[in-house]
RODO-2510 file (C-alpha; in nm, 4 decimals, decimal comma):
residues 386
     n   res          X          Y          Z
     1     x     0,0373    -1,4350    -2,6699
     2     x     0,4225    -1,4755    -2,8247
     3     x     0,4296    -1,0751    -2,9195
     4     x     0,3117    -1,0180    -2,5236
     5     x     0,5284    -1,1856    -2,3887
     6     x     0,7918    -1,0749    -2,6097
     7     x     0,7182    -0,7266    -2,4777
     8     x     0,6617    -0,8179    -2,0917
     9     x     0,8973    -0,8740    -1,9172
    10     x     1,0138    -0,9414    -1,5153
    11     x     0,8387    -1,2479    -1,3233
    12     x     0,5390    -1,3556    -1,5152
    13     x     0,3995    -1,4754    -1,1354
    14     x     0,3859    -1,1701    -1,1123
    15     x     0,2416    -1,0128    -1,3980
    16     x    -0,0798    -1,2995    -1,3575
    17     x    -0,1384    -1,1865    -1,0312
    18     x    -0,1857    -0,7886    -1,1314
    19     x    -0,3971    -0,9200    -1,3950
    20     x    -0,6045    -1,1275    -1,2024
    21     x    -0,6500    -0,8670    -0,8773
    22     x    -0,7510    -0,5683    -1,1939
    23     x    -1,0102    -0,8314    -1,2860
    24     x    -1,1167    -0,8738    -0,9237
    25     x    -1,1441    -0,5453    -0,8966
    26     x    -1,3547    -0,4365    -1,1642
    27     x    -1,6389    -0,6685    -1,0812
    28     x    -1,6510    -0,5890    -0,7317
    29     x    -1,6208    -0,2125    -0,7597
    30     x    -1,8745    -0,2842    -1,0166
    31     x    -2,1119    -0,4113    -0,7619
    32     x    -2,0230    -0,2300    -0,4757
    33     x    -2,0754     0,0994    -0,6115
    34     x    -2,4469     0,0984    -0,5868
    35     x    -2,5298     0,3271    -0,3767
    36     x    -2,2648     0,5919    -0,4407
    37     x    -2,3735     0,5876    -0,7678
    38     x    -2,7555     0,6595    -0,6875
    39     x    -2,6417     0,9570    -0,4258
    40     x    -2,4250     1,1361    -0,6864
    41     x    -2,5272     1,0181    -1,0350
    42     x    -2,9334     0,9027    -1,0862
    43     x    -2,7883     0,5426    -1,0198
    44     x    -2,5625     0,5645    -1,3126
    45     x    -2,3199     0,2460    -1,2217
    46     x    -2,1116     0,2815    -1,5658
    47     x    -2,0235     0,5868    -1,5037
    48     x    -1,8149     0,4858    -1,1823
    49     x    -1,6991     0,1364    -1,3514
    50     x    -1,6197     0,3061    -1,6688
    51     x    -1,4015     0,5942    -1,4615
    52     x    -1,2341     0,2518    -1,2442
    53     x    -1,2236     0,0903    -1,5604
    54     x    -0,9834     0,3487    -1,7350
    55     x    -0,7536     0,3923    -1,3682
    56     x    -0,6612     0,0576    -1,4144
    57     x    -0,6277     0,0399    -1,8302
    58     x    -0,4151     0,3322    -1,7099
    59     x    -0,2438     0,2036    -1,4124
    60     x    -0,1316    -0,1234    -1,5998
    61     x     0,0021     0,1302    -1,8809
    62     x     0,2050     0,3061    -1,6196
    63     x     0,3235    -0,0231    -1,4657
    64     x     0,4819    -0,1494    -1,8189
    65     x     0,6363     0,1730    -1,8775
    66     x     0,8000     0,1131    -1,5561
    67     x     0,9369    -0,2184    -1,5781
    68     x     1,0947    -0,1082    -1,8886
    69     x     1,3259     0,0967    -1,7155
    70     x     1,6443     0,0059    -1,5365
    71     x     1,5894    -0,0658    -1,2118
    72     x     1,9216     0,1562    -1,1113
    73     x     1,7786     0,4852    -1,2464
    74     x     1,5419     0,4577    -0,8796
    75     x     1,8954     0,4683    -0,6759
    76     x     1,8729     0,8193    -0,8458
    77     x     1,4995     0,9098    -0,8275
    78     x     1,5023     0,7992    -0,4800
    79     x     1,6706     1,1670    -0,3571
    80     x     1,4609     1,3737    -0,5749
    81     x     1,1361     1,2061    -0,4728
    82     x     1,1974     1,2385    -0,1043
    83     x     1,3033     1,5915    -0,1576
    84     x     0,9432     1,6503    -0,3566
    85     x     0,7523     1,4533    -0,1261
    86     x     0,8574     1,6395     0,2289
    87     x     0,7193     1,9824     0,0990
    88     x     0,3705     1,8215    -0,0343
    89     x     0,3405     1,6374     0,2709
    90     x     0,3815     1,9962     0,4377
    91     x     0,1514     2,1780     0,1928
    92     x    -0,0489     1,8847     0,2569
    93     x    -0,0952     1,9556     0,6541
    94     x    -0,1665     2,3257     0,5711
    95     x    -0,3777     2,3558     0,2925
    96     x    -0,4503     1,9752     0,2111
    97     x    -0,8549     1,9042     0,1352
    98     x    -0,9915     1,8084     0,4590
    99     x    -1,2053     1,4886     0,5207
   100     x    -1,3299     1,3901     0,8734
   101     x    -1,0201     1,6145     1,0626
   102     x    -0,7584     1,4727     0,8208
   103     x    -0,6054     1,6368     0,5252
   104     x    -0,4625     1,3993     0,3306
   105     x    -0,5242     1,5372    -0,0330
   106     x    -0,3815     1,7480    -0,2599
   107     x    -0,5460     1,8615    -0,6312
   108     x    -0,3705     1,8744    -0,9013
   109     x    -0,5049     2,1797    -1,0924
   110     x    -0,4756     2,0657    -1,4544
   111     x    -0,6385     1,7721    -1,4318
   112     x    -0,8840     1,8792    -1,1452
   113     x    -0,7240     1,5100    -0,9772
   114     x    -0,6584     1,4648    -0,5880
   115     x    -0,4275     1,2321    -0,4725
   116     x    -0,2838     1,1196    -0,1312
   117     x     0,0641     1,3039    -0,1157
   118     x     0,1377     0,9996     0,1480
   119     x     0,1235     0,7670    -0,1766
   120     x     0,4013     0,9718    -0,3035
   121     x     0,5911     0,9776     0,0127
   122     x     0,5659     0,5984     0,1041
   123     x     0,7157     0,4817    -0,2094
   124     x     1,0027     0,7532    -0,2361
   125     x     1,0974     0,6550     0,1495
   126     x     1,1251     0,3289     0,0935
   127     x     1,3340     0,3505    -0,2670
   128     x     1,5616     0,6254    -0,0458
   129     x     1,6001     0,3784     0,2437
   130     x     1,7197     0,1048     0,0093
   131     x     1,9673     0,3421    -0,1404
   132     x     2,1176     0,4160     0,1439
   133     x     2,1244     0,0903     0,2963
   134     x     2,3234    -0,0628     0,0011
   135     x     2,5260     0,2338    -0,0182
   136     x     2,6390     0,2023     0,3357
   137     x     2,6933    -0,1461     0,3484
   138     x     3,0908    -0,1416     0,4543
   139     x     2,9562     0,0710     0,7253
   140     x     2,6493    -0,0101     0,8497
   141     x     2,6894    -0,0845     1,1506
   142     x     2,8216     0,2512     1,2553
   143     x     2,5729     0,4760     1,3895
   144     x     2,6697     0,8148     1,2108
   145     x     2,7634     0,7199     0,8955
   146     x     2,4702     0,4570     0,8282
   147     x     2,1947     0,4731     1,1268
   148     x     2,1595     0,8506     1,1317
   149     x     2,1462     0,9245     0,7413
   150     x     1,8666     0,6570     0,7051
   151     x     1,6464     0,7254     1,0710
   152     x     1,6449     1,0700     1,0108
   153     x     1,4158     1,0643     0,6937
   154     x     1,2230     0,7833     0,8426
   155     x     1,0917     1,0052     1,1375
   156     x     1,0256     1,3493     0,9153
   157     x     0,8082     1,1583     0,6805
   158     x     0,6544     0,9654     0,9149
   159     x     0,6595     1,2205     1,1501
   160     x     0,4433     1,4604     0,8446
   161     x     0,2181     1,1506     0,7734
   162     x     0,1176     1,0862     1,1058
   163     x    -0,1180     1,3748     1,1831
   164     x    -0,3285     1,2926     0,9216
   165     x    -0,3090     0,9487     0,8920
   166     x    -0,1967     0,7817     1,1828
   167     x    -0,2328     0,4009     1,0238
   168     x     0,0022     0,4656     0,6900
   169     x     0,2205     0,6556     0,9155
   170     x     0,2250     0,2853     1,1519
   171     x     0,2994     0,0483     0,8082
   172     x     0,5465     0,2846     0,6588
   173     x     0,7376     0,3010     0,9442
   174     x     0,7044    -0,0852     0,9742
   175     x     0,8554    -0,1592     0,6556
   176     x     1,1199     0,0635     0,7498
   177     x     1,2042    -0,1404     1,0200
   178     x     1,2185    -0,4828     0,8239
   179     x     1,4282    -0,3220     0,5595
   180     x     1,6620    -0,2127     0,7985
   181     x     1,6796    -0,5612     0,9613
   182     x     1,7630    -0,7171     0,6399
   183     x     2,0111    -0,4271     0,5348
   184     x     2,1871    -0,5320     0,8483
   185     x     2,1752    -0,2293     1,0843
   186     x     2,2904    -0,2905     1,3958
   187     x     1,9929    -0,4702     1,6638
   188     x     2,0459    -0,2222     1,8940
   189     x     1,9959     0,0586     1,6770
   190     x     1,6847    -0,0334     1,5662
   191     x     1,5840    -0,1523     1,9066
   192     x     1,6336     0,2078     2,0053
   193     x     1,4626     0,3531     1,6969
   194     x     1,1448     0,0979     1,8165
   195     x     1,1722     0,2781     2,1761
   196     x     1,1380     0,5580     2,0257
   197     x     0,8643     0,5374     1,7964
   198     x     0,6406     0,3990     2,0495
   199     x     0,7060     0,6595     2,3010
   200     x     0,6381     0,9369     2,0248
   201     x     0,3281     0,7582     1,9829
   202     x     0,2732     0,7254     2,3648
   203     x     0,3170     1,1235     2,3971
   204     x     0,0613     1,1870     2,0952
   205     x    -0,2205     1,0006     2,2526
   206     x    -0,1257     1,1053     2,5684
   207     x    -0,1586     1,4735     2,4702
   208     x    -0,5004     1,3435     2,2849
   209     x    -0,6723     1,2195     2,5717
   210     x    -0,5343     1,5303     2,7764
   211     x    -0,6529     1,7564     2,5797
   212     x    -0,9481     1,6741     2,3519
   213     x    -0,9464     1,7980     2,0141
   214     x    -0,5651     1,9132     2,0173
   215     x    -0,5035     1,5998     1,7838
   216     x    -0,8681     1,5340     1,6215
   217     x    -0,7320     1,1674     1,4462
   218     x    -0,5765     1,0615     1,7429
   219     x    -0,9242     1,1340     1,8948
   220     x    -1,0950     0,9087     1,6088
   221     x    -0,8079     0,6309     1,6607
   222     x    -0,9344     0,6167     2,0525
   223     x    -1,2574     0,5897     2,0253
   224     x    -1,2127     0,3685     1,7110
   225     x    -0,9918     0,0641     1,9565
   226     x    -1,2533     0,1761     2,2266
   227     x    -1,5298     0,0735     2,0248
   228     x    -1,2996    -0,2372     1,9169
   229     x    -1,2339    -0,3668     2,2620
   230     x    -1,5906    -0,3043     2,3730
   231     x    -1,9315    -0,4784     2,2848
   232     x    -2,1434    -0,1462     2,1430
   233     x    -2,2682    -0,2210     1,8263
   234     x    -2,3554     0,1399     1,7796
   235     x    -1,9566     0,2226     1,8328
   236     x    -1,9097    -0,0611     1,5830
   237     x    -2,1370     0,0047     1,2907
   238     x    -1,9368    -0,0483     1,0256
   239     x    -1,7340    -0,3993     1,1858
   240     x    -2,1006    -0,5527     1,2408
   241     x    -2,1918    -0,5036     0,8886
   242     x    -1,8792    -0,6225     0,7327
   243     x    -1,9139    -0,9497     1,0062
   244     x    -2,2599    -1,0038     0,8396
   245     x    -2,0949    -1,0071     0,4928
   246     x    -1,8921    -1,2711     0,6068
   247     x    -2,0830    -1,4888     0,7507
   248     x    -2,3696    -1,4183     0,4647
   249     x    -2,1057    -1,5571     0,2028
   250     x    -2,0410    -1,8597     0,3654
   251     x    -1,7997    -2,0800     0,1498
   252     x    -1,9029    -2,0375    -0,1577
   253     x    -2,0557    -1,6661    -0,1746
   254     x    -2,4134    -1,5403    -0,2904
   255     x    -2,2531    -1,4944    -0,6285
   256     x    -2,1410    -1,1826    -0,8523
   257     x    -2,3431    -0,8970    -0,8003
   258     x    -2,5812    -1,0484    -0,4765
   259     x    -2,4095    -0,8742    -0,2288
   260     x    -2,6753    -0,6749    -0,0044
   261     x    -2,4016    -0,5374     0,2889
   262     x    -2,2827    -0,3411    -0,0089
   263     x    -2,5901    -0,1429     0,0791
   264     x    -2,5102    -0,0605     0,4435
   265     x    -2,1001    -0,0557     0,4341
   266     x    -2,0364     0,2744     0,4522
   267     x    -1,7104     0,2242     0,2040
   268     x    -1,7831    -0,1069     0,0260
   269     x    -1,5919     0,0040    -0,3064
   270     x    -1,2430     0,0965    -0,0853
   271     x    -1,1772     0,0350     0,2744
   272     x    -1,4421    -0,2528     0,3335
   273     x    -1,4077    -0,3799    -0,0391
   274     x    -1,2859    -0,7219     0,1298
   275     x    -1,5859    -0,7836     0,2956
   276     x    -1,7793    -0,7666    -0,0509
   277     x    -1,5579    -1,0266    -0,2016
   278     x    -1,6417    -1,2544     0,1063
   279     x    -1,9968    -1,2040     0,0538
   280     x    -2,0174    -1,2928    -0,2803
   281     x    -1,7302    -1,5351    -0,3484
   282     x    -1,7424    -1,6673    -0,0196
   283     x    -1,4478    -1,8571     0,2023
   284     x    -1,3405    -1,9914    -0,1175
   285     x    -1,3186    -1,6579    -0,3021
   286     x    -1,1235    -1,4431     0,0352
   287     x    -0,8847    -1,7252     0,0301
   288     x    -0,8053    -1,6816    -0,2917
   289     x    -0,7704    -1,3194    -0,2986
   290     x    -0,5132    -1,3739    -0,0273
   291     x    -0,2911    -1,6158    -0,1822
   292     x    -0,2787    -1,3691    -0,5010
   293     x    -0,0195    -1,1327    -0,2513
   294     x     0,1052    -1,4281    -0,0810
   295     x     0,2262    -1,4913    -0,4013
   296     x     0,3366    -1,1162    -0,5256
   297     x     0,5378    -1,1204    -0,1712
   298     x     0,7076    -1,4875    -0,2350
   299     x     0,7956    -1,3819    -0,5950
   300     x     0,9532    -1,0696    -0,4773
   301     x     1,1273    -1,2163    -0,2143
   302     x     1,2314    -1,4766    -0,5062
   303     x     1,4036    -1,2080    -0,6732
   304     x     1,5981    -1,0793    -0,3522
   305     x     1,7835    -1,4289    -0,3322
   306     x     1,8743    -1,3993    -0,7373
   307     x     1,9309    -1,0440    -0,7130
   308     x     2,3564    -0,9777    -0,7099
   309     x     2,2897    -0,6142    -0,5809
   310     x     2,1668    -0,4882    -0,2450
   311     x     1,9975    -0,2081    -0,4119
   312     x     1,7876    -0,4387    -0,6377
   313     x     1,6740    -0,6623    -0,3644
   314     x     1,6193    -0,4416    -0,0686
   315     x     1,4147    -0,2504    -0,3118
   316     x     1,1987    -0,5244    -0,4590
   317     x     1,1647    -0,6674    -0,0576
   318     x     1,0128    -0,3007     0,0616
   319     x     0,7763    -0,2344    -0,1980
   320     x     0,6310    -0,5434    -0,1597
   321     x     0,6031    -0,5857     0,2055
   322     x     0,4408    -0,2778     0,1953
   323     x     0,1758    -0,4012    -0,0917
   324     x     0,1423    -0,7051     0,1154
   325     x     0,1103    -0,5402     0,4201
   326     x    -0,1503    -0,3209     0,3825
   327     x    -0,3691    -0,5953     0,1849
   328     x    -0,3056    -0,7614     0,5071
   329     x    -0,4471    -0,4736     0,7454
   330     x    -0,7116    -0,4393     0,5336
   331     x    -0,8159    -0,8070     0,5190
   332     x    -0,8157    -0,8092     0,9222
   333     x    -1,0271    -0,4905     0,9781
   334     x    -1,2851    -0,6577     0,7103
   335     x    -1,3141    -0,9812     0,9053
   336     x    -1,3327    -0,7733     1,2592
   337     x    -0,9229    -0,8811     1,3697
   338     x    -0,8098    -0,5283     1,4003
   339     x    -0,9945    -0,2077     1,4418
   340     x    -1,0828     0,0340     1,1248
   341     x    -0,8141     0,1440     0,9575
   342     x    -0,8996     0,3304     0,6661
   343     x    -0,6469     0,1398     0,4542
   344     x    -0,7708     0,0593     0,0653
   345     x    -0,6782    -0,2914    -0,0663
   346     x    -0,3998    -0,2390    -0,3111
   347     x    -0,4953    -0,2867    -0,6961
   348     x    -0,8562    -0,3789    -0,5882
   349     x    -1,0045    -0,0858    -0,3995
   350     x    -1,1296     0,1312    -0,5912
   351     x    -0,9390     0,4705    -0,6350
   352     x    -0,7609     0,6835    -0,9036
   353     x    -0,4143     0,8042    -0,7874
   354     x    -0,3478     0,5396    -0,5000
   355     x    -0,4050     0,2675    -0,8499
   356     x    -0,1276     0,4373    -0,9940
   357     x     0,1256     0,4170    -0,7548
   358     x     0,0502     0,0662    -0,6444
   359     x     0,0855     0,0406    -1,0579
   360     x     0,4279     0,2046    -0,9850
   361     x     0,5528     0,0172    -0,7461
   362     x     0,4551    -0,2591    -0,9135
   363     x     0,6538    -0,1892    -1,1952
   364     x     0,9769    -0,1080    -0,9984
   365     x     0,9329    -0,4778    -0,8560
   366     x     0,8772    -0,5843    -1,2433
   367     x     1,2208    -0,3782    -1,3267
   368     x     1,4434    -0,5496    -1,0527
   369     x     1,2811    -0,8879    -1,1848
   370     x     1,3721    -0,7941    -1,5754
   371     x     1,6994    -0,6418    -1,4336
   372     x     1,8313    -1,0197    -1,2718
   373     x     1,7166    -1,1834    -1,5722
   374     x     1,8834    -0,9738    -1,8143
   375     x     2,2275    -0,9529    -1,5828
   376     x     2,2050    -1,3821    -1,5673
   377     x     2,1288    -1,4229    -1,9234
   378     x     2,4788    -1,2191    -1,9697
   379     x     2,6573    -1,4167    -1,7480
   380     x     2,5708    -1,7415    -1,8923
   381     x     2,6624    -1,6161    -2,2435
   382     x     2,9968    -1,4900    -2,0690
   383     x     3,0661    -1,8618    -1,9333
   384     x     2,9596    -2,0296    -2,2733
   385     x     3,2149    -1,7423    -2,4885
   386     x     3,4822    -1,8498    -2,2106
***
């Protein structure tokens, strides 16, 4: 335990709660993957826990590697990612793989691997907006020099996201917001950014319900708070089975492996995986889950008040909101509080890519952490030479 933690460093809170959501999430992909397995491989579950199994053992590989390097490097990455993420995102919209009127994939040849270019784009946005907000800090209140340089990006990527997935498009450009509040843009500015978001957003479903199938996911994001507002259990198929998960679990759960919804969820093992850990583990079980990134978003926001740099803690802040808020979206569409999203539940859904860059961002979090702890044990050797 002494040569791991020798090794590991950053916020140990931290570090327990990736370890305990990748052990979360291997026993309920484990169960959930049932029937997937039986429609694509003679009911072969180890085939799909084994494949989860190594995305993680992976993922957590990926995240150390990370945290080992210095968290001011991302200032740097931050351009170049942005500046490889608005091509894919384009390449994305024209030749993307295409999955219920939505291309959101990309294959990478080699490996024969898709992956959401959004992933890409949502973290790179986010390490660009912090760069720019701490850069611009004697200035940010001026709308040229600071508001413009920072909006601009914010509304291309979003703006590229959107067509294809209208709800990542939503939470990116909601963490946005909050990291410009704490970087200290002017109220105004943002209130005017707000104004304009929704009214983009206005126009879009405006044009939608104008002219059917001009925007096919704005079309599925109607009928989807249609069916939301309304009674029609049809409309609502996959709500009504989560709600029976719930209320089957109860407060303590069925148990590991019991879960029957898992059966009849059309996406137990990713955007309904919440529902399965309420079945089996019960009240008890979905509470806990939710504390785990309560705690990942306390922690970070921890290492924003000991962080000396605005880089450092704007970045830490993002990410994590992010993490946190899409666990958060998920959570609610599970138990029937918002309408179906599509959103996976970071670190315990089960995916390849999207592991990885939660595993990334992650780490970045982890580097800030290791960065204020190596930058105060220097200053208190300073004080104790002087």
């Amino acid at each position: 335990m002494n040569n791991i933690l020798k090794y590991t460093k950053g916020d140990r809170a931290i570090w327990l709660v990736v370890l305990f959501l990748a052990i979360i999430s291997t026993l309920v992909v484990y169960t959930s993957i049932t029937s997937l397995a039986y429609r694509h491989h003679n009911g072969n579950t180890f085939y799909y826990l084994f494949r989860h199994s190594t995305f993680l053992i992976i993922g957590l590989g990926i995240m150390y590697g990370i945290h080992r390097i210095k968290y001011s490097y991302f200032s740097r990455v931050a351009q170049l990612a942005l500046y490889i993420s608005v091509p894919l995102l384009i390449l994305t919209l024209l030749i993307g793989s295409n999955l219920n009127n939505a291309s959101r994939w990309l294959v990478i040849p080699v490996i024969n691997q898709s992956f959401q270019t959004s992933d890409l784009a949502k973290l790179s946005l986010i390490m660009y907006v912090a760069r720019i907000l701490s850069i611009r800090q004697d200035v940010i209140k001026d709308f040229k020099k600071a508001f413009i340089p920072i909006v601009l990006p914010i509304f291309v990527v979003c703006g590229l996201i959107f067509p294809a997935n209208f709800s990542t498009a939503a939470v990116l450009f909601t963490v946005c917001l909050v990291l410009m509040f704490i970087g200290r843009i002017s109220l105004k500015h943002i209130g005017a950014m707000i104004g304009s978001g929704i009214a983009a957003i206005g126009l879009a479903f405006l044009l939608a319900m104008s002219v059917p199938g001009l925007l096919p996911r704005i079309d599925t994001w109607i009928a989807r708070i249609e069916n939301f507002s309304s009674a029609d259990s049809k409309g609502n198929y996959q709500a009504e089975q989560s709600k029976i998960a719930v209320a089957a679990g109860g407060i303590t759960g069925k148990g590991p492996g019991k879960s029957t919804q898992r059966n009849f969820l059309p996406h137990p093992y990713s955007d309904f995986i919440y529902a399965i850990v309420l079945e089996e583990y019960g009240l008890i079980g979905g509470v806990a889950v939710l504390m785990l990134y309560l705690i990942l978003l306390y922690r970070a926001v921890r290492i924003v008040v000991k962080s000396p740099k605005a880089f450092g803690a704007l970045l830490a802040v993002g990410i994590a909101f992010m993490l946190v808020f899409q666990a958060m979206i998920n959570m609610a569409v599970a138990v029937n509080l918002f309408p179906v999203t599509g959103q996976p539940l970071p670190m315990v859904s089960m995916g390849g890519t999207s592991i990885w860059f939660t595993c990334i961002a992650i780490g970045i979090i982890l580097s800030v952490s290791r960065g204020i702890e190596g930058e105060s044990t220097l200053n208190r050797m300073t004080h104790a030479k002087i």
